[in-house]
Z-matrix of the N, CA and C atoms (Angstrom, degrees):
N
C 1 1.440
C 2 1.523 1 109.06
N 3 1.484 2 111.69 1 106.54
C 4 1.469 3 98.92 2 -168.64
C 5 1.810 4 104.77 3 -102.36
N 6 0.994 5 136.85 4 175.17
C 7 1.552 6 148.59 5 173.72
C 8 1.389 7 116.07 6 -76.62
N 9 1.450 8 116.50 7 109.94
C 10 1.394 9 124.50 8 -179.53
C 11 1.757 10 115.55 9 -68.24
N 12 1.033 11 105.20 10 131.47
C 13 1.299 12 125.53 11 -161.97
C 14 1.841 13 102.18 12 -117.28
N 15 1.457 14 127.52 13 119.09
C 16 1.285 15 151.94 14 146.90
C 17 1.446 16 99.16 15 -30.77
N 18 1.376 17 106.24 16 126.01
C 19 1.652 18 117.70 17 178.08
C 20 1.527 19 110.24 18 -91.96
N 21 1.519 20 117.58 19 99.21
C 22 1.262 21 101.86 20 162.79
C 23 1.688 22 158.86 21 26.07
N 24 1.167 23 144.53 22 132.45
C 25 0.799 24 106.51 23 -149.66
C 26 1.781 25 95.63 24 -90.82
N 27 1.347 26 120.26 25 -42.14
C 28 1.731 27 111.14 26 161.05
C 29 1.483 28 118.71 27 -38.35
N 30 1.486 29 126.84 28 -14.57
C 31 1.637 30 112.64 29 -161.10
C 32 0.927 31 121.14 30 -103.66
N 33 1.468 32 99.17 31 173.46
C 34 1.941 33 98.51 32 -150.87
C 35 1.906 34 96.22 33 -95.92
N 36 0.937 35 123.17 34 158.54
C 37 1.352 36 135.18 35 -156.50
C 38 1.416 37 111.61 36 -152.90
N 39 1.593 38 123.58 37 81.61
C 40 1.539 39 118.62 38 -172.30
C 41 2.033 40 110.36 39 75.93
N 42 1.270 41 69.46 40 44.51
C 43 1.902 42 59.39 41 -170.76
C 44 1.712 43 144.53 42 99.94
N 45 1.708 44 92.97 43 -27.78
C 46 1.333 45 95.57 44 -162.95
C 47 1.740 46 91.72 45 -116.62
N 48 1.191 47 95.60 46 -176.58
C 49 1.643 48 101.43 47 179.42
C 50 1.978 49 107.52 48 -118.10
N 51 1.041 50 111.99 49 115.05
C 52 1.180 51 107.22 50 166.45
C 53 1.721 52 138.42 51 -37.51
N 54 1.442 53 106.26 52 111.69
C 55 1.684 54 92.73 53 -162.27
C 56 1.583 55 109.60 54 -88.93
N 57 1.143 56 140.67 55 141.10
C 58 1.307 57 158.97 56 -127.32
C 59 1.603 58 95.88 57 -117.25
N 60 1.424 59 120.25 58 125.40
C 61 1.677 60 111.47 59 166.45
C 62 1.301 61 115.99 60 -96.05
N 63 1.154 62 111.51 61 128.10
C 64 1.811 63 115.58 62 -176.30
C 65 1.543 64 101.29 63 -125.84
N 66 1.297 65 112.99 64 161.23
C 67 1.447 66 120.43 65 175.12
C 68 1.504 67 102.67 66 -74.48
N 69 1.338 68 152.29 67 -176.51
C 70 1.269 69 151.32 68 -124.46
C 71 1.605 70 90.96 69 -158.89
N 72 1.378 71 119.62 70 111.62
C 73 1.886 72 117.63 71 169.68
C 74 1.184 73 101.84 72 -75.88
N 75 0.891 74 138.93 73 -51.55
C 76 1.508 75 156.50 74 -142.81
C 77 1.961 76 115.58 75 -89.56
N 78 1.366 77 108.34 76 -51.68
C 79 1.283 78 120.80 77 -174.39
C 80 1.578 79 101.50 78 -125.94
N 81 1.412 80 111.96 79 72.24
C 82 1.577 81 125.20 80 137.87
C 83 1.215 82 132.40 81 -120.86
N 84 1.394 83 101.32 82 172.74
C 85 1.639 84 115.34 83 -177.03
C 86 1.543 85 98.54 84 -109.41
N 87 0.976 86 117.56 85 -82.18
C 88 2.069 87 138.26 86 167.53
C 89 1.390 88 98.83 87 -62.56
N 90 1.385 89 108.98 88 -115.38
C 91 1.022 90 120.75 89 -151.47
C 92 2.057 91 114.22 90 -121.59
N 93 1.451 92 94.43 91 28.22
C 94 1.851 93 103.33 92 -176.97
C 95 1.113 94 122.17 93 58.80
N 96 1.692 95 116.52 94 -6.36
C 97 1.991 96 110.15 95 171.95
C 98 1.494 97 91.04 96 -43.63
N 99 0.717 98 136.12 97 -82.24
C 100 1.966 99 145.57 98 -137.84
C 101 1.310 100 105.06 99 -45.16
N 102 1.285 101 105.26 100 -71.43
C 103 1.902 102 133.01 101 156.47
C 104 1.042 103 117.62 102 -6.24
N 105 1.309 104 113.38 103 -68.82
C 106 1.954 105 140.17 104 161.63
C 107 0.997 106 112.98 105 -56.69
N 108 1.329 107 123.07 106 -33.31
C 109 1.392 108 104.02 107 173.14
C 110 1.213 109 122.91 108 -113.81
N 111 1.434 110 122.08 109 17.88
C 112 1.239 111 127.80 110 153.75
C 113 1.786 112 118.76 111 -84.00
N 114 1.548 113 114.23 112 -39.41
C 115 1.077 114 120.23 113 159.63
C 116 1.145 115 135.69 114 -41.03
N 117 1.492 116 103.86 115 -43.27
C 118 1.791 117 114.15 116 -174.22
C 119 1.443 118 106.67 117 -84.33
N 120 1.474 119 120.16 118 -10.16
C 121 1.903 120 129.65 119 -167.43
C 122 1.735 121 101.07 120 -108.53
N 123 1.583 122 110.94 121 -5.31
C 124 1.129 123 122.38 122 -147.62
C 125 1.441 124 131.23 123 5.81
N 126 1.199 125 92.21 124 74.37
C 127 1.386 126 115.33 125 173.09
C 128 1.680 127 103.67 126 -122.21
N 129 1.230 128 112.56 127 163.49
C 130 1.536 129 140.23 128 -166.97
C 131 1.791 130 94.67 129 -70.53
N 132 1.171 131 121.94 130 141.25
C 133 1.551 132 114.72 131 -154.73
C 134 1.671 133 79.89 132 -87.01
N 135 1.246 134 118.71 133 -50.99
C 136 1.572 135 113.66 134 -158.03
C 137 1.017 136 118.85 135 -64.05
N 138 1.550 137 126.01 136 -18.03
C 139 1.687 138 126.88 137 132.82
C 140 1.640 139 121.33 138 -25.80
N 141 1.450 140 113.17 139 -60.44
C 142 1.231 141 109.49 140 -177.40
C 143 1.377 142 104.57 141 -87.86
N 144 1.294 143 137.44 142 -0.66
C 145 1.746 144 107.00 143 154.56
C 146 1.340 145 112.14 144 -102.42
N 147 1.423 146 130.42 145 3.20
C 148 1.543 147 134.88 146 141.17
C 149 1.807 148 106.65 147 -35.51
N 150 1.729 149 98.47 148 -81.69
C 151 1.729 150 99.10 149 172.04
C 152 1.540 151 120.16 150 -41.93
N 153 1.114 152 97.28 151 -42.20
C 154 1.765 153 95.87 152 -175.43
C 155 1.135 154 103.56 153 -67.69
N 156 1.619 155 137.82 154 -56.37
C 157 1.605 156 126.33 155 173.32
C 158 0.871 157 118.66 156 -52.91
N 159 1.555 158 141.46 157 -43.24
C 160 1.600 159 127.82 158 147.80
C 161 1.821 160 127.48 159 -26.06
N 162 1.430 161 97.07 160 -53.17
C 163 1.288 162 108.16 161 -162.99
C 164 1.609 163 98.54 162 -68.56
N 165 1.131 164 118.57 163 -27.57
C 166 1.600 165 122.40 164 -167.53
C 167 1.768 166 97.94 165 -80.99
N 168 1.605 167 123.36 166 -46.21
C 169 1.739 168 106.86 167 169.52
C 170 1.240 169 97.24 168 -91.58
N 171 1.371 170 147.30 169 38.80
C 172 1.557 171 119.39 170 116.10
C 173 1.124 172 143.33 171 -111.91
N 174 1.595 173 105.75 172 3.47
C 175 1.993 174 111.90 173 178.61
C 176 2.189 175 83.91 174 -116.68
N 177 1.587 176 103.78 175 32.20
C 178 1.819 177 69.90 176 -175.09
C 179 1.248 178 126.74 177 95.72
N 180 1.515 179 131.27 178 123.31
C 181 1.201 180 128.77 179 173.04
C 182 1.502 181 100.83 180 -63.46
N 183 1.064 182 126.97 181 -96.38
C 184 1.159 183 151.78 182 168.43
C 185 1.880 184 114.28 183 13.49
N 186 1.615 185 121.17 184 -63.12
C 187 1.140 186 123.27 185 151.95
C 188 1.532 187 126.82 186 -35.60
N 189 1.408 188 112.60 187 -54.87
C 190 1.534 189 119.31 188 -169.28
C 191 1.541 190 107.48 189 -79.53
N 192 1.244 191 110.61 190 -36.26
C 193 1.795 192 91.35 191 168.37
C 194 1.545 193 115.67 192 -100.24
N 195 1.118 194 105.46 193 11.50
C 196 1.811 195 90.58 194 136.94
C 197 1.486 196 137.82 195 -98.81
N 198 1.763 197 102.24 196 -8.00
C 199 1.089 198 116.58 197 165.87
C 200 1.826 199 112.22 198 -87.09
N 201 1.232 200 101.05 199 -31.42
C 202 1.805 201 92.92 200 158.28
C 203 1.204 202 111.47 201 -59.54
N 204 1.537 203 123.90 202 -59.67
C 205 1.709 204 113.97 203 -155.95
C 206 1.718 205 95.04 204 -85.17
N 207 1.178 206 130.00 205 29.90
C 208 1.450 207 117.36 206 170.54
C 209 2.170 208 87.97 207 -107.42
N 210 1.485 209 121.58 208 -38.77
C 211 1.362 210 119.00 209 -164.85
C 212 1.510 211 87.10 210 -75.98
N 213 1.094 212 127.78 211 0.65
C 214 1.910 213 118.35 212 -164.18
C 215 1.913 214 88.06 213 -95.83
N 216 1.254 215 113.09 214 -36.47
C 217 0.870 216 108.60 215 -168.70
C 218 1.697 217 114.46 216 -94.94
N 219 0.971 218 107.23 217 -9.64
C 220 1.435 219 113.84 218 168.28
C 221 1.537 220 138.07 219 -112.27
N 222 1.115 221 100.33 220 -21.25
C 223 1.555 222 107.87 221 169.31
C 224 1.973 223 110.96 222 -99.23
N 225 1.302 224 78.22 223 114.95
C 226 1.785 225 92.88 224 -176.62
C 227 1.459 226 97.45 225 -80.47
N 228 1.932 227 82.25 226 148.01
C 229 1.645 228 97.66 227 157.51
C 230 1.253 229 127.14 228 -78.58
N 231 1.273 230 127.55 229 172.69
C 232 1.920 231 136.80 230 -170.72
C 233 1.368 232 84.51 231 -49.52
N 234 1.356 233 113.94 232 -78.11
C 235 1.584 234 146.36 233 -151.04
C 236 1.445 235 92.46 234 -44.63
N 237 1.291 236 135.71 235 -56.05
C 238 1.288 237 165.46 236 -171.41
C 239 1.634 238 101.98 237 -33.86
N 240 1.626 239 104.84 238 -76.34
C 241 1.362 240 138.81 239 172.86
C 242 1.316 241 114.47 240 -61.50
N 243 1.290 242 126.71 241 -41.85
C 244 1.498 243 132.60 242 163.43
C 245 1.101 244 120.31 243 -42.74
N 246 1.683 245 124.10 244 -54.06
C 247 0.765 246 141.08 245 153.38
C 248 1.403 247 155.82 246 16.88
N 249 1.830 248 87.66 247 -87.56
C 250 1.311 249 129.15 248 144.56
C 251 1.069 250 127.51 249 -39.04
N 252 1.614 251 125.57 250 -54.19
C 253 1.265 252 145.33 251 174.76
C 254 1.431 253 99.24 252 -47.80
């Protein structure tokens, strides 16, 4: 009985390859959270800053852009991560 182990965040899992969330170079307004995460859901980004302007007059201004500038600060770009490498 050996100890199950979390697959990476590159690894493949049943076949597929795990897709990676990055902020967006290409398709931002601020700072590409939205972008990125419309890309990676593949959905149309201006959908998700539709939801997000909703979401901001109903949990509160105040919550959501600290929950933006916490994903600004944590979700790297490609270029970012490339980088590194």
């Amino acid at each position: 009985m050996g100890t199950k182990r979390k697959p990476s965040a590159g690894a493949q899992t049943a076949g597929h390859t795990m897709k990676r969330l990055y902020r967006s170079e290409t398709n931002r307004k601020i700072a590409g959270v939205c972008g990125g995460v419309g890309e990676h859901l593949d959905v149309d980004p201006t959908i998700v800053r539709l939801v997000a302007v909703v979401f901001t007059f109903i949990t509160g201004i105040v919550p959501f852009v600290i929950g933006y500038l916490v994903a600004w600060w944590i979700v790297p770009t490609a270029s970012e991560v490339e980088g590194r490498k």
